[in-house]
N, C-alpha and C positions, 0 to 999 in steps of 0.2 A: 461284336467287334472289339479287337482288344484296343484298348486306349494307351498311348506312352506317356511315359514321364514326362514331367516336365524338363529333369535333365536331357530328356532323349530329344526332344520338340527344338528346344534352343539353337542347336544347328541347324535345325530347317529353317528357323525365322529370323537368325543370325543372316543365313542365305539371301532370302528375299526381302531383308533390307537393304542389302549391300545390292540387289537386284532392281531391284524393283524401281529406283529413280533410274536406271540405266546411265548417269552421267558420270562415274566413278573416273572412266578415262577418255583421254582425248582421243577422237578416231579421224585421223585428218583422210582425207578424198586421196585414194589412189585407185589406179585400174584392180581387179582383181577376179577369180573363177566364181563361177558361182559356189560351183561342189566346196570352196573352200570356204565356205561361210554358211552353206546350209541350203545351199537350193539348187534347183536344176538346171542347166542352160538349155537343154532339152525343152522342160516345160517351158522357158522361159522364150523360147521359141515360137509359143504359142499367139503371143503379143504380135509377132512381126508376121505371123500367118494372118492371123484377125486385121490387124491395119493397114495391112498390104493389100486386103483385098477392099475394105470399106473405101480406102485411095480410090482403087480398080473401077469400085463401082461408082466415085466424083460423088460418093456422100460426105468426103471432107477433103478439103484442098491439100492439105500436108498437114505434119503433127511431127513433135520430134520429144522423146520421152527415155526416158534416167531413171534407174534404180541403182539401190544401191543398200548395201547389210553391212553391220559393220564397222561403217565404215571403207568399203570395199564397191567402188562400178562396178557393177553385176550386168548391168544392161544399158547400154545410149545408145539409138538409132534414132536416123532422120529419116522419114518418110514423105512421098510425092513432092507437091513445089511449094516457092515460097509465095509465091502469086500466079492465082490462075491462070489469069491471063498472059503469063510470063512464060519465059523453058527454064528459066536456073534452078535447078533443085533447091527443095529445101536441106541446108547445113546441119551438124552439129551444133554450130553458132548461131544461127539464124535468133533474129532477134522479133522477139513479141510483144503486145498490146498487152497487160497483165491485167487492166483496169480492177477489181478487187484485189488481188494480190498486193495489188499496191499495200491493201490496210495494213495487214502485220508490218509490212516494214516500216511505216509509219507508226504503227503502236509502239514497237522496238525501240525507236526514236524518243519516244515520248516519256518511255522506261527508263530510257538511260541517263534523262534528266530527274526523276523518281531517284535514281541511283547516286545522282550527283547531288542531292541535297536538296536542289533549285525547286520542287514539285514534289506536291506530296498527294497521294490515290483523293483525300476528303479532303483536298481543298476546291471551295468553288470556284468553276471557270470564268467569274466574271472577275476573279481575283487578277485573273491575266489578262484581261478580255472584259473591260468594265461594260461595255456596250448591252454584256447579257446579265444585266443585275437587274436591269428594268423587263425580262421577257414574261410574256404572259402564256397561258396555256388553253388551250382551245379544247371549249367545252358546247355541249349542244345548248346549254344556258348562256352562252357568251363565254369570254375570254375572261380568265382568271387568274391570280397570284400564283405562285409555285407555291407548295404546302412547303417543300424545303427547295434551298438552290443544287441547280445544276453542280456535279461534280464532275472530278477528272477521271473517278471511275466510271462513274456514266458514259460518258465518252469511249474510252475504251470497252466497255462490255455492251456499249447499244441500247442503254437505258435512261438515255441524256431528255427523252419528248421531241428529237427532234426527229425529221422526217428526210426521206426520199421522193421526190415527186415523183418520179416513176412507180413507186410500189405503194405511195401512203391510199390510204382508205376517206382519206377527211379532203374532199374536194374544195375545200375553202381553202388549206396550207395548201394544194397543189395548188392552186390557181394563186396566191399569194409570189410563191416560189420560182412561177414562173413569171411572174409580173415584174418581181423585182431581178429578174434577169438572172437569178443563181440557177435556175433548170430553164432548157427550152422546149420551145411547145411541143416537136418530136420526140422528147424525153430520151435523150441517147447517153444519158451520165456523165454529160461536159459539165464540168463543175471548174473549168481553169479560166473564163473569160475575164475573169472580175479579179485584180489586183486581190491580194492575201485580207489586207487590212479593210478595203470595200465589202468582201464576199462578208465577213464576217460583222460588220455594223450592219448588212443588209438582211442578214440570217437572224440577227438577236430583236429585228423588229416584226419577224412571221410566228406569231403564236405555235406552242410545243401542239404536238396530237397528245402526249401524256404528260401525267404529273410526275417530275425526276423520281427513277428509282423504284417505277413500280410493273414497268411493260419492257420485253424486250421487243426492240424495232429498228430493223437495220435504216441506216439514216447516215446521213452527210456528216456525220461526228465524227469520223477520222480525218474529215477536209478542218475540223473545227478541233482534231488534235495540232495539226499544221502549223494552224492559228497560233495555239498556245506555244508550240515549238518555236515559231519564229517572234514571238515577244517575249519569250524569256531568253531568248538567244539573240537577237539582235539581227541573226539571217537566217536568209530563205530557207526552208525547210528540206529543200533537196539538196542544198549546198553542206546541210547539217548533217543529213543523212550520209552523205559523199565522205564528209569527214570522219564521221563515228564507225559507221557500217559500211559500208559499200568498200572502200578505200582498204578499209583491213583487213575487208575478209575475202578481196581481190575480187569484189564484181564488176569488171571493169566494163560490161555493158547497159549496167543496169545504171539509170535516169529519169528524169523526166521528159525528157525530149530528144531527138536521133541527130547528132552531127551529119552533116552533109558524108564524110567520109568512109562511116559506117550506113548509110540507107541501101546498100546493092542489097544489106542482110537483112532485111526488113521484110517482116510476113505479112497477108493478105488474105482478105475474105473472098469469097465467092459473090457476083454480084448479086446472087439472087439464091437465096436459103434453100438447099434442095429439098427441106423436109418441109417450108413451109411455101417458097416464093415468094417471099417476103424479101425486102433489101433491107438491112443491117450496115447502114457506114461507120465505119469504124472513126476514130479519135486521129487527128492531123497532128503529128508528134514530129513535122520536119522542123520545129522552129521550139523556140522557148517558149512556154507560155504564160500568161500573167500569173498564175499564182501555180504551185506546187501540188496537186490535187492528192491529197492523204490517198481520199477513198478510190480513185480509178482512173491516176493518172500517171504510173510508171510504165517505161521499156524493161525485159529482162532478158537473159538467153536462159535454155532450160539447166547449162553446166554454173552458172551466177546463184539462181536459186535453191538448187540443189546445194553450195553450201552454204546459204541461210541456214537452211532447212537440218544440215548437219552439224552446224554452229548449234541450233536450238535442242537439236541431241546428245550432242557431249554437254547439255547444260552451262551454255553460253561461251564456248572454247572453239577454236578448229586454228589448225598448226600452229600451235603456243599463243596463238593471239586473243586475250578474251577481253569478249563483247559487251558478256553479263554474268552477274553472281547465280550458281545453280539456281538458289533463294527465289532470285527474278526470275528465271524461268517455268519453277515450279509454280510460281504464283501466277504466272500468265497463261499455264495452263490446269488450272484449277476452275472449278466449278465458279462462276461470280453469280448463278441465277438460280440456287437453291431455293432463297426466301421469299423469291418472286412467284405472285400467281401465275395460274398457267398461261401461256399467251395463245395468243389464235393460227399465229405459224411458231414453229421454234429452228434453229439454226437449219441441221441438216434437214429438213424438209424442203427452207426456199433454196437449198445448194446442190440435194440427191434427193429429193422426195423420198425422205426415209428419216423415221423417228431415232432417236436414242442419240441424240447429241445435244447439250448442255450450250455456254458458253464463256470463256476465262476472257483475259486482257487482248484481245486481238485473232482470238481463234476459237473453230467452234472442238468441242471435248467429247469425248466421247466417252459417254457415264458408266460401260459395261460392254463385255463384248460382243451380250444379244442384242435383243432390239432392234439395230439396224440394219439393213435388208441389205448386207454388204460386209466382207471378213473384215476383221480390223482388233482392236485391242483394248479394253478399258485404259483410260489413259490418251490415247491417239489424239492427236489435233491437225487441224488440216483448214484450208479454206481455197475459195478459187475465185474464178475470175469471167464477166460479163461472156467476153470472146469466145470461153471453151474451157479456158487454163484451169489447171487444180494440182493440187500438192496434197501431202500429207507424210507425217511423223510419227511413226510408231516406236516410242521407247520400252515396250515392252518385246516385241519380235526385231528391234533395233533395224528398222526397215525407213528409207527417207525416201520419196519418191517425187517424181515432177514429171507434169503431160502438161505440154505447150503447143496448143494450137491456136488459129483465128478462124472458131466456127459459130457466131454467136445467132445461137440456134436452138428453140425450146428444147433440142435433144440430147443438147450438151450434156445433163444429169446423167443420160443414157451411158453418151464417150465416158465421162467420170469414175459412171461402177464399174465401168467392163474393163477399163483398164487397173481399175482396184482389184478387180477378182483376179482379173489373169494375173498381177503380181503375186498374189495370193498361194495361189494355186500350186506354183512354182517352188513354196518353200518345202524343204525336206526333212527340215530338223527344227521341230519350235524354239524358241528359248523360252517361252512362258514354263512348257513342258519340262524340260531343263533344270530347270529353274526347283521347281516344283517336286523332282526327284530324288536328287542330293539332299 
């Protein structure tokens, strides 16, 4: 094999620096062909073949789902209704239960005070939040000191020791968790009961499951990013979010809770899980609720999310408006669990049951583009949501995607890849390829 020069090399890697963060320029959301960006509508046809018929067969109530390259809608369609038991179609608008999706917006949030001076990644969160200076950590020896304190990265990369009652392993914090009224005994991820400042003196007196900074464990630390957003700010953490993000980047449905005005658009589960028979109630978002729930208490429609999701790919911009410096973005989706031993689950397995995902400041990463049992891109970051919901950002094939359904149903993992594949599938021109050529 002949080897080049070094002068000959330099334009290829000249190429893929200039590449390879993909945020070089703004690509703000408009309608566009597929063929003209690199894919097939043809294939992409195939999407509306498969969920027209899973509708058909009442294995999921409705779903309404967005691509887009680019820069460029490539594909929005709504399918079946918005409520079973209803006839309205489900909309383009149709507005959903995002319940995890919530987090990143929340991390976002928590960033942008990172940005502003006010919050810095290693400071501890009792700095803002004194309640959690005294917590202890739950050991099979009894309850013990933190070897170091809780951080603000902790928090955002899921390495805080704190716990999920629904997922944790340590029957002592669940039964703590639910005693003190932050989780209930059906475990349905209501974490909004309890005023902002309660949730959080009630939280810092239930011992951690880990010592900060050594496990990742998905946990109520984005309800405890919230926290910190509304005592360094002075207000509610959705009212914050409404002003920084929502507000500029015109997601004008996404909240914490449904005005009476907008509920006709509001989506719905099936009473009874068809893959399991199980019931699944969803979260009662007709009213305000006491506190702003970071980790799985937003509204959004799939066209709101979708530009996050392209905000976060032109690295922190969409129509002249920016949100965050590339810098932050790059850094929220960076690797934060290199140094960490291995854990017992790791991100993409509790989200697709499939290995090869990492995790940065609010999203899980995807470390390469094998590994996981599903197309995608080194780089990718993506997360989803209780009911069904999932997203995902590919700055490498410059692909942003969003599937909004209420099916919260162990098979959801299932809906997640199959509509990742068949986006997939669909492209005709890589840009990794591209890339790689020149």
């Amino acid at each position: 094999m002949r080897l080049r020069s070094p002068a000959a090399v330099m334009p290829l890697i000249f190429t893929l620096l200039l590449y390879v963060p993909a945020y070089a320029r703004d690509a703000g959301l408009t309608a566009g062909t597929a063929e003209s960006v690199g894919m097939s509508s043809q294939r992409l046809g195939k999407i509306t073949e498969v969920f027209e018929k899973e509708i058909a067969d009442k294995k999921l109530p409705g779903a309404v789902i967005m691509v887009a390259r680019n820069g460029k809608i490539v594909y929005h369609r709504a399918f079946g209704v918005q409520a079973p038991n209803a006839a309205a179609p489900m909309q383009e608008n149709s507005i959903f239960r995002i319940y995890s999706m919530t987090k990143p917006l929340m991390s976002t949030g928590l960033m942008l005070l990172v940005e502003d001076g006010k919050v810095e990644l290693t400071d501890p969160v009792s700095k803002f939040l004194p309640a959690f200076k005294d917590v202890k950590v739950s050991t099979p020896d009894g309850d013990v000191a933190p070897v170091r304190p809780m951080t603000i990265q902790d928090l955002l990369r899921h390495t805080s020791g704190l716990a999920y009652a629904e997922i944790t392993k340590n029957q002592k914090v669940k039964d703590a968790m639910i005693e003190a009224g932050i989780a209930k005994k059906d475990l349905d991820y209501e974490q909004r009961g309890l005023p902002g400042a309660e949730q959080a003196e009630r939280l810092a007196k239930i011992p951690l499951v880990n010592q900060p900074g050594t496990l990742w464990e998905y946990s109520v630390a984005v309800d405890v990013q919230g926290r910190v957003i509304e005592a360094v700010t002075g207000k509610r953490a959705g009212d914050f979010l409404a002003e920084r993000l929502f507000q500029p980047l015109k997601m004008n449905d996404t909240g914490f809770w449904v005005p009476e005005a907008k509920q006709g658009r509001l989506t719905s589960n099936f009473d009874k899980d068809p893959a399991t028979g199980n019931s699944y109630p969803l979260l009662d978002v007709s009213k305000q609720p006491a506190n702003d729930s970071g980790g799985a208490g937003a509204v959004s429609t799939a066209s709101d999310y979708l530009r996050f999701c392209q905000m976060l790919l032109n690295g922190g911009e969409l129509d002249g408006v920016r949100i965050l410096s590339p810098t932050t973005v790059k850094l929220m989706t960076s690797d934060h669990l290199a140094t960490l031993v291995s854990n017992p689950q790791a991100p993409g397995e509790l989200l697709l049951g499939t290995k090869g995902y990492t995790f940065g400041l609010g999203f899980a990463v995807r470390m390469q583009d094998g590994i996981a049992g599903m197309p995608g891109s080194t780089g990718e970051f993506m997360w989803a949501g209780y009911a069904g919901t999932y997203f995902w950002v590919d700055p490498v094939e410059k692909i942003t995607a969003v599937y909004m359904t209420q099916a919260p149903s162990p098979i959801r993992a299932y809906y997640r890849k199959l509509v990742k594949q068949l986006v997939y599938q669909a492209v005709t021109e890589s840009q990794a390829r591209a890339a790689l050529s020149q």
